[in-house]
N, C-alpha and C positions, 0 to 999 in steps of 0.2 A: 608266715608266723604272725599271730597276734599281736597287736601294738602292745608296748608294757600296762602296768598296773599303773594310776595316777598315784604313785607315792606321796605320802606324808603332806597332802596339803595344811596339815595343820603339825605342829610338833608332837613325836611320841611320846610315848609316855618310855624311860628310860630306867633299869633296870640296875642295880648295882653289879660293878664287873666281879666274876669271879677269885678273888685276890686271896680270899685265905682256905683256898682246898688247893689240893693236888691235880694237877692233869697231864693227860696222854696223849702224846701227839705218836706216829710212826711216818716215818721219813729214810728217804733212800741218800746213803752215803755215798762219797765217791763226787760229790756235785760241790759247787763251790759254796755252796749253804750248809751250814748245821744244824744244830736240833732245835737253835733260837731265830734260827729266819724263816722267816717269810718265804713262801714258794711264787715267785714272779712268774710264773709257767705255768700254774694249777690253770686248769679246765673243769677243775671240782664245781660244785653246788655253790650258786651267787659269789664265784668269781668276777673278781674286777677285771677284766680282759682290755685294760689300756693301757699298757707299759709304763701305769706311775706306779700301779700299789704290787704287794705283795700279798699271798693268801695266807692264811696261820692260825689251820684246822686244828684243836683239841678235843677230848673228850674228858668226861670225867671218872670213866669207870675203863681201865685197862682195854678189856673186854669190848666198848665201843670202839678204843681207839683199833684195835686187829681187827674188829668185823669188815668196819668204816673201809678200813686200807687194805687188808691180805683176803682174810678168810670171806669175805662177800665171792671169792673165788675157787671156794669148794664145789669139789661134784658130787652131790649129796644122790643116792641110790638107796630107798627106799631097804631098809634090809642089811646092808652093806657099808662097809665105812666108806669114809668119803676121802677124795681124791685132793691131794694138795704138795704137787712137786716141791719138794724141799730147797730144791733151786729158785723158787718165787722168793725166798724168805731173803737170796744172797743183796747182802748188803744192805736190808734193811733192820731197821732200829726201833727201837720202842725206848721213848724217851717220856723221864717221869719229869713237869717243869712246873713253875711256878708263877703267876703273874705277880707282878708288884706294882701296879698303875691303877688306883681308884677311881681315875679320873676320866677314863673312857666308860659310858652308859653302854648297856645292853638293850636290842631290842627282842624281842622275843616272837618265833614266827609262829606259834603255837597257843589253841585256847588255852585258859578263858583269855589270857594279854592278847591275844592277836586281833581278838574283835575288836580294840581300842583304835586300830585301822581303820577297819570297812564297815565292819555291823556285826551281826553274827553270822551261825554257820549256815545261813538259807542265802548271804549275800554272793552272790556271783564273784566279787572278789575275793571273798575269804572264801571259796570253794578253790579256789585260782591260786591261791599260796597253799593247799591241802596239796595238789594237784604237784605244783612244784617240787613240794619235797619228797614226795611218793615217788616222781618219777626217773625210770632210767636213765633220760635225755636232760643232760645236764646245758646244753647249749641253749635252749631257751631263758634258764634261770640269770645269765650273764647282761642281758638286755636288761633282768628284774634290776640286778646291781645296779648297773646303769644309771638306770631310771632311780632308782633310790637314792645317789649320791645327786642328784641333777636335784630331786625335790627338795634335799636337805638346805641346799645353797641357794633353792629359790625363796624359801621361809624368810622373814623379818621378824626379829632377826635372823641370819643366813647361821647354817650348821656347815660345818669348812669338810667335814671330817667325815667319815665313815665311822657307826658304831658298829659296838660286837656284834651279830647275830647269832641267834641262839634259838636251837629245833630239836626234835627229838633225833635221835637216831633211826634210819632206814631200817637200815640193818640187823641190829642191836636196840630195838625199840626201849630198854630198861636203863639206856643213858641217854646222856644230852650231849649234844653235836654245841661248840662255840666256833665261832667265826671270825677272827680278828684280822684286821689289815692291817699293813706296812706300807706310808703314817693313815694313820696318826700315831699306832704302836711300832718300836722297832726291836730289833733284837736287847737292848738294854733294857728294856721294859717285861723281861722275862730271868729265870735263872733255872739251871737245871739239878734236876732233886738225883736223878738215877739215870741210867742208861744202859738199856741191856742189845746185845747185838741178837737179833734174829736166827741167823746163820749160826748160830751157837749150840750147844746141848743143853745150855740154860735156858735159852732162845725155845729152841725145840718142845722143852718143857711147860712154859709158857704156851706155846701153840696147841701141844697136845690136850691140855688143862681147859683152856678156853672152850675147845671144841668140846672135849667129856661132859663137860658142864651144863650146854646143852644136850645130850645123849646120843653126841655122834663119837665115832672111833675113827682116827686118824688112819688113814691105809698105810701098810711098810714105804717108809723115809728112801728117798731115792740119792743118790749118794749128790754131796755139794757139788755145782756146777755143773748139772746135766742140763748140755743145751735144749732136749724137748721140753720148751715151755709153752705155755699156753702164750698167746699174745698179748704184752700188755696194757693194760688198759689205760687210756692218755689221763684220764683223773685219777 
């Protein structure tokens, strides 16, 4: 593996946090976390993989937040609708919340803000964060973290704190992916606007919508708790 990116030798340029829109997180219930924490476990995109923080993926468009989490897990067939056990959906939520902390900055991993990093898009590094969030191998991106909170606190003065990161979506290219950790945010620094269960026929509604929207047809619903499920995937 690659040695990381030299983050941030110089301070970024910092972005106002999301604080007065709506956003989408989906999160699996049943865990000793709710809809306002942090996932200490995530293996997701520029996780902190050091047993201080926690990860605490939103989206701002519904749509990102299913692609991001469930629906990246269709089996699309050219022709035919696509494949998505209804058993994936048990126990997950789609939670509509709010930030209320102005005081965490964003950085933004995407042009034109990104090239305020390395240079522009001919720089071998900003090809290297393109790369990153394109790819399906999320394990490399963890070092990126790493290294990014290391650079932060080597600056004079030192930045203690992890900020938002903020990217487009993989997935769902038409929304934006945020990033927040737990700290320097924790669960009071959020509030929840709505909460719909997955596993629901409201839920279901939801799922079928999202996919039409693109011009796929959802396959016939397999009945709740049918253990053939695909494997899940640890982000």
């Amino acid at each position: 593996m690659a040695p990381p990116l030299p983050w941030f030798e110089k301070p970024p340029p910092l972005f106002e946090a999301p604080t007065d829109q709506p956003l989408y997180r989906v999160y699996e219930g049943g865990h000793p976390w709710g809809p306002l924490d942090a996932n200490p476990a995530s293996k997701a995109r520029f996780a902190l993989r050091d047993d201080a923080h926690g990860m605490f993926y939103v989206s701002d468009r519904p749509e990102g937040a299913l692609w991001e989490a469930l629906l990246r897990y269709v089996v699309p067939r050219p022709g035919e609708d696509v494949e998505l056990p209804a058993a994936k959906l048990t126990n997950q939520r789609l939670a509509t919340v709010q930030l209320h902390n102005p005081e965490i900055g964003v950085v933004r991993l995407y042009p034109p803000a990104v090239h305020h990093l390395f240079g522009d898009e001919h720089h071998p590094h900003s090809k290297a964060i393109i790369d990153f969030l394109s790819s399906t191998q999320h394990a490399p991106t963890h070092a990126e973290a790493a290294a990014m909170l290391a650079g932060l606190r080597a600056l004079d003065p030192a930045i203690e704190y992890m900020p938002i990161l903020h990217w487009k979506s993989k997935q769902f290219p038409d929304a934006n992916v945020y990033l927040a950790y737990d700290p320097p945010l924790t669960s009071g620094d959020w509030s929840v606007i709505e909460e719909v269960a997955l596993d629901t026929l409201e839920g279901h509604a939801l799922v079928r919508d999202a996919l039409e929207r693109e011009g796929y047809r959802w396959a016939q619903l397999t009945s709740l708790g049918d253990p053939q499920l695909p494997a899940w995937d640890p982000d």
